[in-house]
NUTINU-256044 format. One record per residue: residue number from 1; residue in one letter; x, y, z of N, C-alpha, C in turn. Coordinates in steps of 0.2 Angstrom, whole numbers, plus 5000, padded with zeros to 4 digits. Example, Ala and Ser with C-alpha at 12.3 -4.5 7.8 and 13.67 -1.06 7.14 Angstrom:
# residues 2
<num 1 residu A npx 5066 npy 4972 npz 5039 capx 5062 capy 4978 capz 5039 cpx 5066 cpy 4984 cpz 5039>
<num 2 residu S npx 5064 npy 4989 npz 5035 capx 5068 capy 4995 capz 5036 cpx 5064 cpy 5000 cpz 5039>
//
This chain:
# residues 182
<num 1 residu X npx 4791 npy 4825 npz 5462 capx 4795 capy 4820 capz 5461 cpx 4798 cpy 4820 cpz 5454>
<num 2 residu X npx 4806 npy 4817 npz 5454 capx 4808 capy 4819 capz 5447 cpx 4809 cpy 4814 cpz 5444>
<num 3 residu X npx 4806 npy 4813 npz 5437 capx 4809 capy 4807 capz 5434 cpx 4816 cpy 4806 cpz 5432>
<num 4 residu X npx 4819 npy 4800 npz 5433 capx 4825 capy 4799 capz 5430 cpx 4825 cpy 4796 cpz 5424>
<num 5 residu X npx 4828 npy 4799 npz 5417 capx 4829 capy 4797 capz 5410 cpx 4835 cpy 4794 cpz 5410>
<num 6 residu X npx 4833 npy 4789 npz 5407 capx 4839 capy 4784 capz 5406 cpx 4843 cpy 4790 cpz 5399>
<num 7 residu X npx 4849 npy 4784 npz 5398 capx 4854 capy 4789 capz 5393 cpx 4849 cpy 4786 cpz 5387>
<num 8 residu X npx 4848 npy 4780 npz 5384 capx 4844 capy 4781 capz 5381 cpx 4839 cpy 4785 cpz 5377>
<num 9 residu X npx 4835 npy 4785 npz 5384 capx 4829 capy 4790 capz 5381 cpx 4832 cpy 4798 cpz 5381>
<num 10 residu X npx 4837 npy 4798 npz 5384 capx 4841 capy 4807 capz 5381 cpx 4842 cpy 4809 cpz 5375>
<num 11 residu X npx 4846 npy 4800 npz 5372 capx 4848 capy 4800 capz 5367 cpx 4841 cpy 4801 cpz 5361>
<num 12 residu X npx 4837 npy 4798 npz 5361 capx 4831 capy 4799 capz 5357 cpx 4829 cpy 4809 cpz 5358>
<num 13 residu X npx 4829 npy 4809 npz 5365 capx 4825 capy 4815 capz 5366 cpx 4830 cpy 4821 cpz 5358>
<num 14 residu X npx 4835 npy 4820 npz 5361 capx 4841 capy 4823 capz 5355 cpx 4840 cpy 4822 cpz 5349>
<num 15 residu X npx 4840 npy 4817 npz 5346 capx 4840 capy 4815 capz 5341 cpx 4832 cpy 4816 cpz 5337>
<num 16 residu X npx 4827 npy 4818 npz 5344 capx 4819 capy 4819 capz 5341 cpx 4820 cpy 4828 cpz 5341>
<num 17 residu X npx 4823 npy 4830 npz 5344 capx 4825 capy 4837 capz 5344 cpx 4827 cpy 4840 cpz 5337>
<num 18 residu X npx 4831 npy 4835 npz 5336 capx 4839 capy 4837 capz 5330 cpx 4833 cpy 4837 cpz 5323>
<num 19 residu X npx 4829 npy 4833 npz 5323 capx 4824 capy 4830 capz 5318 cpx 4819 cpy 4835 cpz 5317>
<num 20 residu X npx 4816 npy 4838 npz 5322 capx 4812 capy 4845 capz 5324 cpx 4815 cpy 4850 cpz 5320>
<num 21 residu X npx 4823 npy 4849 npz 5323 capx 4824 capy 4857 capz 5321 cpx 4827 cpy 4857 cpz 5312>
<num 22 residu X npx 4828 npy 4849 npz 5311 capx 4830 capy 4848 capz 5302 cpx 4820 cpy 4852 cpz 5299>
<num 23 residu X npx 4817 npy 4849 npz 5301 capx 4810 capy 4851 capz 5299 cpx 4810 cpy 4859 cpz 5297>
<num 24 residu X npx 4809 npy 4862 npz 5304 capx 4811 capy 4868 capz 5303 cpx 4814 cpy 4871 cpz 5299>
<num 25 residu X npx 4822 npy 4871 npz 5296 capx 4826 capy 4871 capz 5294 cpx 4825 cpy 4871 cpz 5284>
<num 26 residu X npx 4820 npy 4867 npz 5284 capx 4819 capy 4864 capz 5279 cpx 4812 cpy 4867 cpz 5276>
<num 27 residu X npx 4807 npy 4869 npz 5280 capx 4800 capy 4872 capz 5279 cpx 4805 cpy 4881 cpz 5279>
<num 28 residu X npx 4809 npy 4885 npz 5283 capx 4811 capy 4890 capz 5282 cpx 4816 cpy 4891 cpz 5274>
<num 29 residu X npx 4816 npy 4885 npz 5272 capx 4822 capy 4886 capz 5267 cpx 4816 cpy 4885 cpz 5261>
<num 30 residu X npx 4812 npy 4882 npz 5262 capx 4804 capy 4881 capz 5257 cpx 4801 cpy 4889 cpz 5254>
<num 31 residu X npx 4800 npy 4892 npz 5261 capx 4797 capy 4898 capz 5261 cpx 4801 cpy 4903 cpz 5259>
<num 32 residu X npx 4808 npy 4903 npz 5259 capx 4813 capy 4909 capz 5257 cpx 4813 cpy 4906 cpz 5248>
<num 33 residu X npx 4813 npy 4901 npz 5246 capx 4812 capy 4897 capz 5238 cpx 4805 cpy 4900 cpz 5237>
<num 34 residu X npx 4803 npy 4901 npz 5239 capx 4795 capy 4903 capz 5237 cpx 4794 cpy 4910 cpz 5238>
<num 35 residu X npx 4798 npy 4914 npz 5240 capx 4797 capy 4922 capz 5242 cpx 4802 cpy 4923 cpz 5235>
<num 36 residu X npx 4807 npy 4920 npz 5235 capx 4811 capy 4920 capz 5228 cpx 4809 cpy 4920 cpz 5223>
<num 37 residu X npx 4803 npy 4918 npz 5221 capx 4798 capy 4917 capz 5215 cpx 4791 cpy 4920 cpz 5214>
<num 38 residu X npx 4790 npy 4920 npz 5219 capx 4783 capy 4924 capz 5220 cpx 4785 cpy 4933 cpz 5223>
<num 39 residu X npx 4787 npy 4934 npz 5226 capx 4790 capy 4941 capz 5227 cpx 4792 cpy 4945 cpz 5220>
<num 40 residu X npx 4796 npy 4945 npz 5215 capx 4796 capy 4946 capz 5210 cpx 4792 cpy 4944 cpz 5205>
<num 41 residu X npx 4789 npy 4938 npz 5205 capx 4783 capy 4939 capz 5201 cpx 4777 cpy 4944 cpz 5202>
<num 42 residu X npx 4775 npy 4946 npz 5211 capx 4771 capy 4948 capz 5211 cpx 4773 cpy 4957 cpz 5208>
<num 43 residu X npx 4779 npy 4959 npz 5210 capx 4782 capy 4964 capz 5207 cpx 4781 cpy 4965 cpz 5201>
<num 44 residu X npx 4780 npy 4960 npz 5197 capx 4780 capy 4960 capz 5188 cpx 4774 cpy 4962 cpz 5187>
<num 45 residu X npx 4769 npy 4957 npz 5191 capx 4761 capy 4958 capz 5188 cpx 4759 cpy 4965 cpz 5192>
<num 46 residu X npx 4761 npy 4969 npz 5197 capx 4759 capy 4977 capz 5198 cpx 4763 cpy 4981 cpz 5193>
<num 47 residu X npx 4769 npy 4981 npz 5192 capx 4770 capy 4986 capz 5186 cpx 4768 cpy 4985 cpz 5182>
<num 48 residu X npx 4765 npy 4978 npz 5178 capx 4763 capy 4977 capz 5172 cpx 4755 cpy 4980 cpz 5173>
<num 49 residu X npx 4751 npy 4980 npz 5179 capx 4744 capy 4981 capz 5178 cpx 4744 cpy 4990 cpz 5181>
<num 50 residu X npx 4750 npy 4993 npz 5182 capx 4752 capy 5000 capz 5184 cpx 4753 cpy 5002 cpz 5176>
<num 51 residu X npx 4756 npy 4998 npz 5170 capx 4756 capy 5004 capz 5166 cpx 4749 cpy 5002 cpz 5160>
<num 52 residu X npx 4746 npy 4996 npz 5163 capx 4739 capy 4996 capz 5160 cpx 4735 cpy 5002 cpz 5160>
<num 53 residu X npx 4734 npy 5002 npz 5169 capx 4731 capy 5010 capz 5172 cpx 4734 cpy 5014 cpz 5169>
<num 54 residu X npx 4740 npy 5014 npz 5168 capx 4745 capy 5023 capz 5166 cpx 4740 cpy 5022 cpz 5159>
<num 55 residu X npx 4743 npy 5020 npz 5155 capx 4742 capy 5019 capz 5147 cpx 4735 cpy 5022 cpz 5147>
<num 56 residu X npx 4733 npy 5017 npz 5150 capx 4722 capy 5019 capz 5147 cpx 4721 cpy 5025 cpz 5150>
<num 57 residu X npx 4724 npy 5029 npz 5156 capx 4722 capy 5036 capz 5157 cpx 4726 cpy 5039 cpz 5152>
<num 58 residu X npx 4730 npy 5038 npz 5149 capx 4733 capy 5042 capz 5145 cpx 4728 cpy 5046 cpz 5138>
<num 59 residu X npx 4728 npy 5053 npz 5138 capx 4725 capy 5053 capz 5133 cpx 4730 cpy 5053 cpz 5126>
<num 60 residu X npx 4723 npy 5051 npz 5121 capx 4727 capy 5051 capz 5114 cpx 4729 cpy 5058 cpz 5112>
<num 61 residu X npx 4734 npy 5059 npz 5109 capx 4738 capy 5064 capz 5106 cpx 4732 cpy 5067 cpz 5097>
<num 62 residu X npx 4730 npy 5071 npz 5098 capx 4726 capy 5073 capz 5092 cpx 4731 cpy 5074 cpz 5089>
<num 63 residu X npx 4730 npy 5071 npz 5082 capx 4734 capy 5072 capz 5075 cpx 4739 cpy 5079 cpz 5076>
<num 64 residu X npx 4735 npy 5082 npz 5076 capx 4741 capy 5090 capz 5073 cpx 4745 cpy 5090 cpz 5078>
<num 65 residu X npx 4746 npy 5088 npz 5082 capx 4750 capy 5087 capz 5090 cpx 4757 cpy 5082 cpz 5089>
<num 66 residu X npx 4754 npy 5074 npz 5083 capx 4761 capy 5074 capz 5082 cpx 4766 cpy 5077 cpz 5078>
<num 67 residu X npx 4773 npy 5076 npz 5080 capx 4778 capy 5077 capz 5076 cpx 4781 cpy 5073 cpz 5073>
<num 68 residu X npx 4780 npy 5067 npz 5076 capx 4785 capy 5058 capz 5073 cpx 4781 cpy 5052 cpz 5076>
<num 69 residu X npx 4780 npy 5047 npz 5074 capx 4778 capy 5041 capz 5075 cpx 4782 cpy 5036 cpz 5080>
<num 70 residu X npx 4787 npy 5035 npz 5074 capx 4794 capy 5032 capz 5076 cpx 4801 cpy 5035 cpz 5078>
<num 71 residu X npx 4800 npy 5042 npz 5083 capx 4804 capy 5044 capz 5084 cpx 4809 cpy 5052 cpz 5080>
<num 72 residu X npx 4813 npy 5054 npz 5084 capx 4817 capy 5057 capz 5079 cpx 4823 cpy 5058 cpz 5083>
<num 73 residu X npx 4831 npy 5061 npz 5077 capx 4835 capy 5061 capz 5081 cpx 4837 cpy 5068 cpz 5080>
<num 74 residu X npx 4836 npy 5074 npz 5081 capx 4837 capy 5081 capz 5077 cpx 4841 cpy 5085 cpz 5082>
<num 75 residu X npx 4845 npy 5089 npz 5080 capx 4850 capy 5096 capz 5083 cpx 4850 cpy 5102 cpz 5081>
<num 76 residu X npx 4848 npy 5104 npz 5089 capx 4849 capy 5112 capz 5086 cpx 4853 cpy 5116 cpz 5089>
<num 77 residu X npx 4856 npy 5123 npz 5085 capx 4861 capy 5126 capz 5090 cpx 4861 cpy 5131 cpz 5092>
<num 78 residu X npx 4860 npy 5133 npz 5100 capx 4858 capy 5138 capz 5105 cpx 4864 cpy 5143 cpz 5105>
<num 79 residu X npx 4862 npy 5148 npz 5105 capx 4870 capy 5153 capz 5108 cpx 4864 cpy 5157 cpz 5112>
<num 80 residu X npx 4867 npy 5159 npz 5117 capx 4863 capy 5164 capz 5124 cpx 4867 cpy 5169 cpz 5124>
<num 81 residu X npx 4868 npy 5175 npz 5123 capx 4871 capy 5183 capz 5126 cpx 4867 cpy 5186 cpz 5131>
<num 82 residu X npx 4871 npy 5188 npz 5135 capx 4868 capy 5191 capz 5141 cpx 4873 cpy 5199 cpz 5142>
<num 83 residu X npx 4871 npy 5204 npz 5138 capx 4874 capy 5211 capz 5138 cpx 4880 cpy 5210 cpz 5133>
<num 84 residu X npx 4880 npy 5207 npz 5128 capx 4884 capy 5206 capz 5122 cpx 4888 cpy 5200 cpz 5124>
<num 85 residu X npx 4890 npy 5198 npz 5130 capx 4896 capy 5195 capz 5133 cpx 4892 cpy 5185 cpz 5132>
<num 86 residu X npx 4895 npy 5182 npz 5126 capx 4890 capy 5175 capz 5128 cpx 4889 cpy 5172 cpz 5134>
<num 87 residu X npx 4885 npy 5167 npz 5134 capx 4887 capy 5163 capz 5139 cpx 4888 cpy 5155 cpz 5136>
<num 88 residu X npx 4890 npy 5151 npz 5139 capx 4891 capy 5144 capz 5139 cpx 4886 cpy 5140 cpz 5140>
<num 89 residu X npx 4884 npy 5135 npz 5135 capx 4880 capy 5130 capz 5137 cpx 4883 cpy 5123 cpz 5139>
<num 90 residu X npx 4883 npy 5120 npz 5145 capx 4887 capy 5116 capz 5148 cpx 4886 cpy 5110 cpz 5147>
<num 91 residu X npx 4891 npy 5103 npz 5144 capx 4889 capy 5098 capz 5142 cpx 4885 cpy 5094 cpz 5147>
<num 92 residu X npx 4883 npy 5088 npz 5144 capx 4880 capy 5083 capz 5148 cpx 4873 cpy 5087 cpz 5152>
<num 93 residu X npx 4871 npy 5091 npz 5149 capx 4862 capy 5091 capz 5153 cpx 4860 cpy 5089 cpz 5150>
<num 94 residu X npx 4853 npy 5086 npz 5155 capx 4850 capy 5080 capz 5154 cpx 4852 cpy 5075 cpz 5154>
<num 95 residu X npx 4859 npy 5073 npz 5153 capx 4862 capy 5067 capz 5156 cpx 4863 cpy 5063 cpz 5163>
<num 96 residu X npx 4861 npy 5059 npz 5165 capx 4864 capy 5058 capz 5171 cpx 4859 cpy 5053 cpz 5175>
<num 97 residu X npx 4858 npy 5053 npz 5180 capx 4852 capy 5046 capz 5183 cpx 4849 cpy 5043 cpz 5176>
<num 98 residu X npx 4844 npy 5050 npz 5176 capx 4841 capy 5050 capz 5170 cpx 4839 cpy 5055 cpz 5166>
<num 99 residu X npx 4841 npy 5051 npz 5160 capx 4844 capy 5052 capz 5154 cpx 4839 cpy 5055 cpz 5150>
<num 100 residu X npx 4839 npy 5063 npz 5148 capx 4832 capy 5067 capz 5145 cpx 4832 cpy 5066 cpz 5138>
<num 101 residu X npx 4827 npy 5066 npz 5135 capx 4828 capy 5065 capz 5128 cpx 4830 cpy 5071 cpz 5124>
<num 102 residu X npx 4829 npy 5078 npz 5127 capx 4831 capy 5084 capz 5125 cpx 4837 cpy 5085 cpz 5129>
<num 103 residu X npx 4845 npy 5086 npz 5128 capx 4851 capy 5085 capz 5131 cpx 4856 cpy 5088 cpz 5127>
<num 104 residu X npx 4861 npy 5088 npz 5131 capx 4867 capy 5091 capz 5127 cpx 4874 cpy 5085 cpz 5130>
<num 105 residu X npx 4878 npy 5085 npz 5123 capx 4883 capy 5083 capz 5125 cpx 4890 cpy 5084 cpz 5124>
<num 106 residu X npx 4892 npy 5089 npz 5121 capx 4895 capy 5094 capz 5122 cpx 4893 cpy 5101 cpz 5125>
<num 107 residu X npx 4900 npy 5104 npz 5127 capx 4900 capy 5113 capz 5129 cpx 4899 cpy 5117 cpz 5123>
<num 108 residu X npx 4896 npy 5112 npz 5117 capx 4894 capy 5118 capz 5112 cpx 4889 cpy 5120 cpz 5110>
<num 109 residu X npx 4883 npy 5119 npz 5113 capx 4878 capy 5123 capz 5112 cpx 4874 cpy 5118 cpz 5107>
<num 110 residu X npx 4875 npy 5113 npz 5105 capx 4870 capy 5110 capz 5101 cpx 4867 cpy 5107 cpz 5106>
<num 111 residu X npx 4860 npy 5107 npz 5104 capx 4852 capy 5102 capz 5108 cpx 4853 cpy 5098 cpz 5103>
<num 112 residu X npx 4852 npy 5092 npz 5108 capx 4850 capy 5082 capz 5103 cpx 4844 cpy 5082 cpz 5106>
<num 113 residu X npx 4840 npy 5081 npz 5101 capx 4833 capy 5081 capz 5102 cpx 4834 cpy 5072 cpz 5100>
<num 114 residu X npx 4832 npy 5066 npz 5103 capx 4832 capy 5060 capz 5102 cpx 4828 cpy 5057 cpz 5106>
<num 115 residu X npx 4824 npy 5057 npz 5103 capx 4815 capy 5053 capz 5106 cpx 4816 cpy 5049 cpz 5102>
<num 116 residu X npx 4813 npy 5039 npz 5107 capx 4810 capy 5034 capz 5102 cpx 4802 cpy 5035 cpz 5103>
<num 117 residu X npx 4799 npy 5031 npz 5100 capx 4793 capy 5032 capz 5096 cpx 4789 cpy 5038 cpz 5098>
<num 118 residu X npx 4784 npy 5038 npz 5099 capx 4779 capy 5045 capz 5098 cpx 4781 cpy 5051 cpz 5101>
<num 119 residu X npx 4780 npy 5057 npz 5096 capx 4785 capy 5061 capz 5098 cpx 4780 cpy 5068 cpz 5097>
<num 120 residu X npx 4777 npy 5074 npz 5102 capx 4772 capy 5079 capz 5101 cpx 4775 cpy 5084 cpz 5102>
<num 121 residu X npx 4771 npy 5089 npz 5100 capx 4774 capy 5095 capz 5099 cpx 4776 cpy 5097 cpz 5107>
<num 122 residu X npx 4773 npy 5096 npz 5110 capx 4775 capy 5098 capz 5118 cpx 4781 cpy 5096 cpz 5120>
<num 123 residu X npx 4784 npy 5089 npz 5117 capx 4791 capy 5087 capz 5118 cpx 4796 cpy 5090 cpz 5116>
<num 124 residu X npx 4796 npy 5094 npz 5109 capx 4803 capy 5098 capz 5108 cpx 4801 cpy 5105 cpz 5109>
<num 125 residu X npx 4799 npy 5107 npz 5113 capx 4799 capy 5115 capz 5115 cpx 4803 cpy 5115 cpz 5118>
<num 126 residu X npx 4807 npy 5122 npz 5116 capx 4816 capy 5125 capz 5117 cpx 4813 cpy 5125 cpz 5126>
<num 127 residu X npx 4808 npy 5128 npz 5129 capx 4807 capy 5125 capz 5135 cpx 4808 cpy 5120 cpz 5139>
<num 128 residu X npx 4807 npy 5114 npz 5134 capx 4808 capy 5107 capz 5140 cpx 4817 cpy 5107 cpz 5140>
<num 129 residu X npx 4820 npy 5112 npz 5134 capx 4828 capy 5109 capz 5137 cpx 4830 cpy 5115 cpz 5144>
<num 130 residu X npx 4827 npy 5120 npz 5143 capx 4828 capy 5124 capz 5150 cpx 4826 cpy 5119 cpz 5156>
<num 131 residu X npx 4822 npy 5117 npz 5156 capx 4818 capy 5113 capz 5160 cpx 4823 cpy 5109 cpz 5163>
<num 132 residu X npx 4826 npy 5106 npz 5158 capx 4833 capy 5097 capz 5158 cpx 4837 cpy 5103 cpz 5159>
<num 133 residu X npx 4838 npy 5109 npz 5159 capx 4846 capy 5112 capz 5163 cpx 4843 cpy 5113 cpz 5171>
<num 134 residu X npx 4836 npy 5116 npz 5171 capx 4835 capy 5117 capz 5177 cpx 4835 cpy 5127 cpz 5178>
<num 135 residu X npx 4836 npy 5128 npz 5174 capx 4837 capy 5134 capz 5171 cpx 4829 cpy 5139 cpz 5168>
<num 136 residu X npx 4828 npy 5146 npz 5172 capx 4820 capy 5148 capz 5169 cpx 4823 cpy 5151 cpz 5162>
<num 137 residu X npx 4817 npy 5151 npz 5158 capx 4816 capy 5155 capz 5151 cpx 4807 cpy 5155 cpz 5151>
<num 138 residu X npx 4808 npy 5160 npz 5148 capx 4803 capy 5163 capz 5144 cpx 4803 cpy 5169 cpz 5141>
<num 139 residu X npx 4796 npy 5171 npz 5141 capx 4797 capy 5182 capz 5139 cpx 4801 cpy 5186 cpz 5143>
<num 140 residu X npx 4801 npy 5184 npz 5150 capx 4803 capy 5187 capz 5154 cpx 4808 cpy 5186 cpz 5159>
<num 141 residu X npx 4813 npy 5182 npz 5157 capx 4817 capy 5179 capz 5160 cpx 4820 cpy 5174 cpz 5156>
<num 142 residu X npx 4828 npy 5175 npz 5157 capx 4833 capy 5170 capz 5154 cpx 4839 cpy 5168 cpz 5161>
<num 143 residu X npx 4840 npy 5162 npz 5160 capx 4844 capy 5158 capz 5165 cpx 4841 cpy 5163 cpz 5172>
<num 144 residu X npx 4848 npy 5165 npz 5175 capx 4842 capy 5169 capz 5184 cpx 4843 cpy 5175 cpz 5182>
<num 145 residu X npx 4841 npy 5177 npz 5175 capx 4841 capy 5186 capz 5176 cpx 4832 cpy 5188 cpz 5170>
<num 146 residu X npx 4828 npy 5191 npz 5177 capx 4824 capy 5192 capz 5174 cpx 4823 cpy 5200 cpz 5171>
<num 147 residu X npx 4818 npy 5200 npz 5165 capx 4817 capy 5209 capz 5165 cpx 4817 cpy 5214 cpz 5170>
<num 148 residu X npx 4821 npy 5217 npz 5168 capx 4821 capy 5223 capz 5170 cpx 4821 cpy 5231 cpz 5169>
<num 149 residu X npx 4817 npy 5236 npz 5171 capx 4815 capy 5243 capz 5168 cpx 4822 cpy 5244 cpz 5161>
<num 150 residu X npx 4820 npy 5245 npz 5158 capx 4825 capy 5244 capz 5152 cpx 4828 cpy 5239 cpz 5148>
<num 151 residu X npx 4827 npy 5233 npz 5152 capx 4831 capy 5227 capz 5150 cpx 4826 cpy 5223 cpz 5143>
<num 152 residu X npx 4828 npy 5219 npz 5140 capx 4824 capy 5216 capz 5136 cpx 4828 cpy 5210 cpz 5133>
<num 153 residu X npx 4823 npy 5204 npz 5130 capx 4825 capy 5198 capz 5131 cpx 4822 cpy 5198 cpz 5122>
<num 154 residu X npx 4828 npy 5196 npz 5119 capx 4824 capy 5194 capz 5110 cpx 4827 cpy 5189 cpz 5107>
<num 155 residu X npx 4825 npy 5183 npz 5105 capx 4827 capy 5177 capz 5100 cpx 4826 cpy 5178 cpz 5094>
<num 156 residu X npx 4828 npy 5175 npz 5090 capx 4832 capy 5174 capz 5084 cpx 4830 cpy 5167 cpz 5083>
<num 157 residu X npx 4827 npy 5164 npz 5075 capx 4828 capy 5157 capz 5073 cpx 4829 cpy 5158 cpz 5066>
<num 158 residu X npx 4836 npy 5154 npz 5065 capx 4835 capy 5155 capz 5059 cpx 4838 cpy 5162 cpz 5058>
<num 159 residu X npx 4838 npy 5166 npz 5061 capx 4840 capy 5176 capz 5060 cpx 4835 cpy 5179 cpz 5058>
<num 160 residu X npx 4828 npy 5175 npz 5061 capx 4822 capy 5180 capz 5062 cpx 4818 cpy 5180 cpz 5067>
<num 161 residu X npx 4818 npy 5186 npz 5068 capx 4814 capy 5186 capz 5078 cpx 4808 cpy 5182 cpz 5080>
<num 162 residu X npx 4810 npy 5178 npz 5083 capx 4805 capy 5174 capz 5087 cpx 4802 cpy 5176 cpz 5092>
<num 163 residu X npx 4794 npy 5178 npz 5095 capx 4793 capy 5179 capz 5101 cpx 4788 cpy 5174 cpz 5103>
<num 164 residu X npx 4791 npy 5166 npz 5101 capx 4788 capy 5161 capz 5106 cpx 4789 cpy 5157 cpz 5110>
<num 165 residu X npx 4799 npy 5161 npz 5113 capx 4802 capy 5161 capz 5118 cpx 4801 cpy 5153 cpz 5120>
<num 166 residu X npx 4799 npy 5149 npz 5127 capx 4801 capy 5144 capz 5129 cpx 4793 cpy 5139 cpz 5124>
<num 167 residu X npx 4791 npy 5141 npz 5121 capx 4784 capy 5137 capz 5118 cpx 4788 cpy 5136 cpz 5110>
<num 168 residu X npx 4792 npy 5140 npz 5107 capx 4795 capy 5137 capz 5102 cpx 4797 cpy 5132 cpz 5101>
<num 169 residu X npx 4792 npy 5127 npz 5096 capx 4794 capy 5121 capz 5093 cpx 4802 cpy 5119 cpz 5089>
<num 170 residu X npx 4807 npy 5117 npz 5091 capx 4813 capy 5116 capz 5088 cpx 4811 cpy 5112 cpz 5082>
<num 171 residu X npx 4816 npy 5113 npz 5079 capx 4818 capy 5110 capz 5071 cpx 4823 cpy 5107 cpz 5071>
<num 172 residu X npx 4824 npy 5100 npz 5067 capx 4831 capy 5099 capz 5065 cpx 4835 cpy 5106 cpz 5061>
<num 173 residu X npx 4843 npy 5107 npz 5062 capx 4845 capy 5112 capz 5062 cpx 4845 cpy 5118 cpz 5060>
<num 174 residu X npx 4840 npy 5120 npz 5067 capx 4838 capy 5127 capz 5070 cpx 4844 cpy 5130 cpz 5073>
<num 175 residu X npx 4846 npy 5138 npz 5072 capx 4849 capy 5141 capz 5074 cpx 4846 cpy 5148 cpz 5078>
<num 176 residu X npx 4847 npy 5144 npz 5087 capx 4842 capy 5149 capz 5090 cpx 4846 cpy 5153 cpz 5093>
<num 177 residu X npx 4845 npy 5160 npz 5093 capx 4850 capy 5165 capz 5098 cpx 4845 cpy 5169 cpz 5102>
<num 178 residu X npx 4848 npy 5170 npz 5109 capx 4845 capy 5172 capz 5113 cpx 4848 cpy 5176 cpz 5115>
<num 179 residu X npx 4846 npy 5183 npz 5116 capx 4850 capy 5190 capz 5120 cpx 4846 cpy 5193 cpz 5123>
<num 180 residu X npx 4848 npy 5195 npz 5131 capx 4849 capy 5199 capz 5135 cpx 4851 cpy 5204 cpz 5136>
<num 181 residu X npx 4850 npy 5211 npz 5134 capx 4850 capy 5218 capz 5134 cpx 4849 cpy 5224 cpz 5139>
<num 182 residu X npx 4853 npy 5225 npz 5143 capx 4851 capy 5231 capz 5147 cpx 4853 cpy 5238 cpz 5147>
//
């Protein structure tokens, strides 16, 4: 059997409906105000207690390891020959997403060495800038050409032979030359 609802009681039914769905309406806009504040802050307090962890696993740098405290801003200037014929060093390496502290900004061959604060001898090895082009060096290879029977690889700093290739520690204006020979 079907009950019959007066227009009346429709009208309430709607009206307790509409009232339902404002509640709703009102608890979802609660929760989205609360994901708004709490979401980003929960985001703050993990990276704040991610670089706690980073930090304290960090070891300390032994004295003779630094270079600088508060940083430094120095230039040095690379020229590469490959069979007498130079080569170019390309602006803007290391520039770009992210920004290396070892980079170039012109096509002229100067290194910007510009690190803020703590600064070790591991950071300015003429290595880390091959590293920022993306390019191999060492004894044994320069940019994609490595040794070969007769071939030889020799730097210059300053216009005195260097054989500490990609571990050489750079200086404010250093004058490093690199030749490939075959």
């Amino acid at each position: 059997m079907t009950e019959i609802i007066t227009k009346q009681q429709r009208r309430e039914l709607n009206r307790l409906a509409r009232v339902h769905e404002q509640r709703r309406w009102v608890q979802r806009q609660g929760i989205k105000r609360s994901l708004k504040i709490v979401l980003p802050l929960m985001v703050g307090l993990a990276l704040v207690a991610g670089l706690i962890i980073y930090s304290s696993n960090q070891e300390s740098p032994a004295p003779s390891d630094i270079i600088a405290r508060n940083g430094i801003h120095w230039h040095a200037n690379l020229g590469i020959t490959m069979n007498g014929a130079p080569i170019g060093i390309p602006r803007d390496i290391g520039i770009g997403v992210t920004h290396k502290f070892i980079h170039t900004h012109e096509a002229d061959g100067v290194i910007h060495m510009e690190f803020p604060g703590l600064v070790r001898q591991d950071d300015i090895q003429l290595g880390k800038f091959f590293e920022a082009w993306g390019k191999p060096f060492n004894q044994a290879c320069i940019l994609e050409t490595c040794s070969q029977p007769g071939g030889t690889i020799k730097m210059l700093v300053n216009g005195e032979p260097n054989t500490e290739f990609d571990r050489y520690l750079m200086n404010d204006k250093d004058n490093i030359t690199i030749s490939y020979e075959k």
